[in-house]
N, C-alpha and C positions, 0 to 999 in steps of 0.2 A: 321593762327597761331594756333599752338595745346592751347587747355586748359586744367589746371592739377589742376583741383581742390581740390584736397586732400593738396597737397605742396600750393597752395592757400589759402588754409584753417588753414594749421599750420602755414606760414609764417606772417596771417595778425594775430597769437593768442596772447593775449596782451603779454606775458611773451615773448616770439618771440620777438616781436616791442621793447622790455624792454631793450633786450639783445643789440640790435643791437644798440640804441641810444646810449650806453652806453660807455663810454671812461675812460681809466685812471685809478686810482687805483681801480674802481667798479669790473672796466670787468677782469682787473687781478686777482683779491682777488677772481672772481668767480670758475677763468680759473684755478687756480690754487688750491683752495679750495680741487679739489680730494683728492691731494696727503697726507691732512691731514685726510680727511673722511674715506678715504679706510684704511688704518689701524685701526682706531679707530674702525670702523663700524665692523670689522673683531674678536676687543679684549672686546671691552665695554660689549657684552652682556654675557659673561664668566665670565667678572673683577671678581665678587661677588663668582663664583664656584670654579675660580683659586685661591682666598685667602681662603677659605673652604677647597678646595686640600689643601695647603701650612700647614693647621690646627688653623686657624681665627676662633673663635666662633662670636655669631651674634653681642655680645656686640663689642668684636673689630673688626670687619668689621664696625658697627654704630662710634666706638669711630675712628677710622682713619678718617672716614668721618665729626664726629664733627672738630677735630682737622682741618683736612681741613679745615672748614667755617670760624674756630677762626683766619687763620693763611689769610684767603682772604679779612677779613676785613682789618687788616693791612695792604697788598697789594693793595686794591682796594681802601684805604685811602690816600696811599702816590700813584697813580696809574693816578692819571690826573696832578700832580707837574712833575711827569717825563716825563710825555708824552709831557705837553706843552715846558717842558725846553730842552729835546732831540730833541725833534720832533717825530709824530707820525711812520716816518717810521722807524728810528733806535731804537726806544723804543719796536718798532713792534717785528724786529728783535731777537734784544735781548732777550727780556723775552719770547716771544714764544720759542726758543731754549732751556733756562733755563727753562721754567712750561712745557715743553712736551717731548723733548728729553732725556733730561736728566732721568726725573723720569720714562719712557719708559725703558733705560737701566737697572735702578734700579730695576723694575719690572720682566724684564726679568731673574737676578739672585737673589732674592727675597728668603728668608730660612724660615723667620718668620715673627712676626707680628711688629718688631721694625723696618725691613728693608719697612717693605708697609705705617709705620709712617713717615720714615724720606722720603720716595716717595709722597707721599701725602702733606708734607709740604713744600718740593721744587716743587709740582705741583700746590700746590695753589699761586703763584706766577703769576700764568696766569691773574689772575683778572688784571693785570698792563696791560695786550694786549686788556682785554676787554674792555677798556678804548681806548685805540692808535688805535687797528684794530679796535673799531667802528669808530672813528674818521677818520681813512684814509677813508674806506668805506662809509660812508656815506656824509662827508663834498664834495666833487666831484660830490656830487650824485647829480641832480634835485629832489625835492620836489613830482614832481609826480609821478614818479616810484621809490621811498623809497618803496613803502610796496612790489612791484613785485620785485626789487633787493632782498630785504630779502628772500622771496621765491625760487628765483633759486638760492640763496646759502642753503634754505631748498632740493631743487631737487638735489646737486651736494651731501648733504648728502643723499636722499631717492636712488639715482643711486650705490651710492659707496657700497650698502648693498648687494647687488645682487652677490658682491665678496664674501658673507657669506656660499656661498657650499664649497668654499676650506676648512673653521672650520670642516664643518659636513665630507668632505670627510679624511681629516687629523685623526680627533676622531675615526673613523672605521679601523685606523693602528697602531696609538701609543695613549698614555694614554694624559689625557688634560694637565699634568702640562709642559711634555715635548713637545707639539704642541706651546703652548703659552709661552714659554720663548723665542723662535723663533720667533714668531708672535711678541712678543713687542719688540725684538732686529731691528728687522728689521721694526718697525714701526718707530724707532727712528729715524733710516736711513731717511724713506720717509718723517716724517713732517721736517727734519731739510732741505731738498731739496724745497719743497714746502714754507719755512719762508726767502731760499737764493734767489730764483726765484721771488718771491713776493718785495723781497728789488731791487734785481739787475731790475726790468723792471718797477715796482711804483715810485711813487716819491712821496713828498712832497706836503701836500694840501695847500691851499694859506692862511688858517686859519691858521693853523701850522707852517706858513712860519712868518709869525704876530706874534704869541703868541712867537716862539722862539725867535725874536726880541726883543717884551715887556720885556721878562723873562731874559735872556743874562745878566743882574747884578742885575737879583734879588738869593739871595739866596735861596735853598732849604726851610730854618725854615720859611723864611718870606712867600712866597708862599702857605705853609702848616695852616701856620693862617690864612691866607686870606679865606680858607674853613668856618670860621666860618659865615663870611657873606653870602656863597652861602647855608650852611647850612638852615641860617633863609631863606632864599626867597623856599628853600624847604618847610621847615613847614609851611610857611605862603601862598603858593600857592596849592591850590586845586586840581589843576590839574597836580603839579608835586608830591602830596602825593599820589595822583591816580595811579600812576604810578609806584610807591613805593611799594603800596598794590600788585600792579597785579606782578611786577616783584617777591614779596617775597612768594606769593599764587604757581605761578608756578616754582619757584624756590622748594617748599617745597615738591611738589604734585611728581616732580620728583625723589626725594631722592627714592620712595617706588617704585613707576613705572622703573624703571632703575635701579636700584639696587638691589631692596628684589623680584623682579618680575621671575627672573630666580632660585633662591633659592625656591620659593615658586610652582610652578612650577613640578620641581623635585621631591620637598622634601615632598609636601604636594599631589599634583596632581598626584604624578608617571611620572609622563610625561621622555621621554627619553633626558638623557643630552644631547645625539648627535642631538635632532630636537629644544633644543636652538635657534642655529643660524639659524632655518627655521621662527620664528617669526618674526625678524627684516627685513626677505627677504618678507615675506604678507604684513608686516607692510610696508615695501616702495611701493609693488606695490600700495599698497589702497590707497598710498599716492600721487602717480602719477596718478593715475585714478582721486581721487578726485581735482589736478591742473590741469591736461585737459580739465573735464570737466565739474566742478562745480568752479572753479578757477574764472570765468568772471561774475559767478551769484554770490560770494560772494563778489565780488570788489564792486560790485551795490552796496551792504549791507555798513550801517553804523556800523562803526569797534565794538560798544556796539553790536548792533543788532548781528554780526556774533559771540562775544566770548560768548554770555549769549547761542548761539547752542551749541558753541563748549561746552559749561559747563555742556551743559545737556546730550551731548552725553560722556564726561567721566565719567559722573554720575552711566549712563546706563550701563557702559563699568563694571565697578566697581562690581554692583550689579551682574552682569552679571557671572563675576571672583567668587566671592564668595558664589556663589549659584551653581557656577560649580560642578559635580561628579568627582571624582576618575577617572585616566584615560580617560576621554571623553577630544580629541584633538579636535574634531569640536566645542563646547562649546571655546576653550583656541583660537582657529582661530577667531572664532567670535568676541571675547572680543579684540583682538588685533585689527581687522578689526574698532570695534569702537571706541579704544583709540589712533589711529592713524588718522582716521579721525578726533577728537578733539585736537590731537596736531597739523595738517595741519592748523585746524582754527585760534587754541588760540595764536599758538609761534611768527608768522611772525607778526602777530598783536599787540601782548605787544613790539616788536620791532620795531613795526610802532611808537607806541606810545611813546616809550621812543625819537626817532628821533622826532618829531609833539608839543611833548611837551617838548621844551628846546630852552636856548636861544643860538643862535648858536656862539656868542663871546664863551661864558665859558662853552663850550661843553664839554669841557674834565673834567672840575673839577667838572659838574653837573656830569656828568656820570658816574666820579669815587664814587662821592658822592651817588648816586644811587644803585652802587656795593656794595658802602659798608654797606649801609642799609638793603638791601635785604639779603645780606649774616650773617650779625649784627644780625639780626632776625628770622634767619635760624639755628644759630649754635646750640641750642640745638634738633632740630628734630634729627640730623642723629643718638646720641646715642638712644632719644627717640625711633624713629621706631626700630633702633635695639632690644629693649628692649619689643617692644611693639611684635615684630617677635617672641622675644623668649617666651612668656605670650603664645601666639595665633600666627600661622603664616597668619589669614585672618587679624588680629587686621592693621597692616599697611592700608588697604584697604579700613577698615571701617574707618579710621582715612583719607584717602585722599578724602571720600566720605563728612566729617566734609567741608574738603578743597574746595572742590568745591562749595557747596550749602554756603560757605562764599563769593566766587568769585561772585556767583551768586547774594547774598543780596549787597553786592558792585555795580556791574554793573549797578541793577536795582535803588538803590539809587543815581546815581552820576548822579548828573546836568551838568559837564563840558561835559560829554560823549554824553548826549540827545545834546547837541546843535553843537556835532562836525561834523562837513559837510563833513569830508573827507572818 
């Protein structure tokens, strides 16, 4: 009998083994995952130059984005009452339709800055899925491929980038504003496919099937007080304020990284608007490279041990960007090469842990409660860095370097993390 060790070789690789265990709303939510990535991955890295085309100064490109976090607290507060009381998967539904499609179309005919307001505020709406789709996805999940599940819905995003030459070959015919009203028109199309697909072949988790139960005569007010008790066992538990910290650190790190990264780029580097969308495409490779084959040396790692790398390598990344030249694209390559190697580390990880650390009854209202904290504690960065952009366009960067070397005195202080086995 022939041997194929290569297909040997990928078949026994743990993400492989992950995939294939895997049943039910996991392996759907993965399968279908593209059809939200590939468009996003295609508009996201523009969003910030298309509201600059449109004529967004940096303040309001920062104030849409506060306004966002103000308006996801809300949502992410009342965002586990509806999940447990619909049930995760028509809540799924739902609100991913309203926080992406809709404000997708809004985008696409967008004139000024009151029209990327009221899209931004029907987008922060999403926080209600980020509550329902964690909960569909991971309550199905086994315990021990929670942190590789998270990662190949990292891979179904580092894959979908590679669709980012149609940006750069689109920008070499017509101008960016008229390439990207297209691009987000028909984004709408694909995630609202991607949120029917996902409902019509998932189903309901047996948690969800429980809580909707419980919940069935309870009312909404009543349910929403009840947060006050799940509030306290947050602050009074160590290990769910851990978690609090890490989600609101890389929540924060990314406002500037995502956002003011392609402005800053441009505007300060020269760098050409048409090789944008060349970044996000190195940035997935290195991201694939580093899940093939440092992916099974970091699972060894205890989850402290790998984020306190990943912190040092955005450190470096950082330093890196800001000491760059004028025009020098190998320098901007480089720096991307190491902040995507530190978001490979850090993301799937604070998502391991938000699942690890929770009690799995009141999953949903811990989690909304999580959102809403993290976003609670966020909402003044986005006008801050904008402001901080217009002072200095490096000042963001110095400011996400604060960020990291915080994550860092975190990691190395927390006792729940040295004694976590997983």
């Amino acid at each position: 009998m022939k041997s194929y060790p290569l297909r040997n070789k990928i078949r026994n690789h743990v993400l492989v083994q992950t995939f294939i265990a895997l049943k039910g709303n996991p392996k759907w939510s993965i399968c279908t995952e593209p059809l939200w990535f590939i468009p996003y991955s295609l508009f996201s890295p523009y969003q910030a130059l298309y509201m600059r085309k449109i004529g967004l100064s940096s303040l309001e490109i920062g104030t849409t984005l506060s306004l966002g976090f103000l308006l996801q607290v809300f949502f992410a507060f009342i965002g586990g009452a509806l999940t447990d009381k619909m049930g995760r998967r028509k809540a799924t539904v739902i609100f991913d339709t309203i926080s992406w499609s809709i404000p997708c179309f809004i985008w696409a005919f967008s004139q000024n800055f009151w029209h990327f307001l009221i899209a931004a505020a029907v987008n922060a709406s999403f926080q209600i899925t980020n509550t329902s789709w964690n909960c569909l996805f991971i309550e199905d999940c086994p315990p021990k491929h929670i942190t590789n599940a998270f990662t190949l819905i990292q891979i179904c995003g580092m894959l979908s980038v590679f669709f980012a030459p149609i940006s750069i070959w689109l920008l070499k015919i017509y101008d960016l504003v008229s390439v990207f009203r297209v691009i987000f028109f028909l984004s709408g199309i694909s995630m609202t496919a991607k949120f029917l697909l996902l409902y019509r072949f998932g189903g309901e988790t047996e948690i969800g099937r429980q809580r909707m139960e419980e919940t069935k005569n309870m009312s909404y007010f009543s349910m929403l007080t009840g947060y006050k008790d799940i509030f306290f066992q947050i602050i009074r538990s160590s290990r769910m304020r851990l978690v609090v910290y890490i989600m609101t650190l890389t929540n924060i790190l990314l406002i500037a990284t995502t956002n003011f990264f392609s402005l800053y780029i441009t505007e300060s580097l020269y760098i050409s608007e048409e090789l944008v969308a060349v970044f996000p495409l190195i940035r997935t490779i290195i991201m694939i490279l580093f899940v093939v084959f440092l992916q099974n040396l970091f699972h060894r790692l205890r989850i402290r041990n790998s984020m306190i790398i990943g912190f040092f390598i955005y450190t470096a990344s950082h330093i890196l960007l800001i000491l760059c030249p004028q025009k020098n694209l190998l320098l901007v390559m480089l720096y991307t090469i190491l902040e995507s190697s530190a978001y490979a580390i850090i993301i799937p990880r604070k998502d391991a842990l938000m699942a690890l650390f929770v009690d799995e009854k009141e999953r949903s209202r811990i989690y909304a409660l999580y959102n809403m904290l993290m976003i609670a504690l966020s909402v003044p960065f986005g006008s801050l860095i904008g402001w901080l952009y217009d002072l200095n366009p490096s000042y963001p960067f110095y400011f996400n370097i604060c960020v990291f070397l915080l994550g860092l005195a975190i990691l190395f202080l927390s006792k729940d993390l040295r004694q976590e086995k997983h």
